[in-house]
C-alpha angles and dihedrals in degrees: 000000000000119000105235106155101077124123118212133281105044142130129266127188117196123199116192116183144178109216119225122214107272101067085158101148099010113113092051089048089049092057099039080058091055094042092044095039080059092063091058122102114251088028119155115168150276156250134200147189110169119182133105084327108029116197115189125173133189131187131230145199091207151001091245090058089052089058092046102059085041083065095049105130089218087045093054095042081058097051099051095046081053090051090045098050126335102063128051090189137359142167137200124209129185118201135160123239113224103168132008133179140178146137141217129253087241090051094090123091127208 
């Protein structure tokens, strides 16, 4: 699903991995971070493609709220069982979303 109802400026962070070989448990932890990363203040929402290269981006209110879920003790737990054994890479980027556009499929008329 894509996240359409965001309104610049914003935050976007944007997690880019290579998987290793053990993904035993992954998935389930994956979705428990995105469960629990709702509950945060300043939480906006996510994407996620998650194969060979997996690509996930939230959004954010603010930078503080950023920090903040990246104290998390459960999200730390997490990143430290990836680093551990579930990426063989990855790389975080923070960037801040000025302008955004779209459209739906159903937007256009005949």
């Amino acid at each position: 699903m894509i996240v359409s109802n965001l309104q610049p400026p914003y935050y976007a962070v944007i997690f880019t991995t290579l998987v290793a070989d053990d993904m035993t448990d992954y998935l389930e932890t994956a979705e428990r971070m995105e469960e629990l990363a709702k509950q945060q203040k300043g939480y906006l929402g996510i994407e996620s493609a998650r194969n060979e290269v997996g690509i996930t981006v939230s959004y954010w209110k603010e930078l503080d709220d950023i920090l903040q879920w990246k104290n998390n003790v459960e999200h730390t737990e997490a990143r430290n069982r990836g680093r551990e054994q579930w990426y063989q890479q990855y790389q975080l980027r923070i960037c801040i979303v000025e302008k955004e556009y779209g459209f739906t499929k159903d937007d256009i008329r005949s």
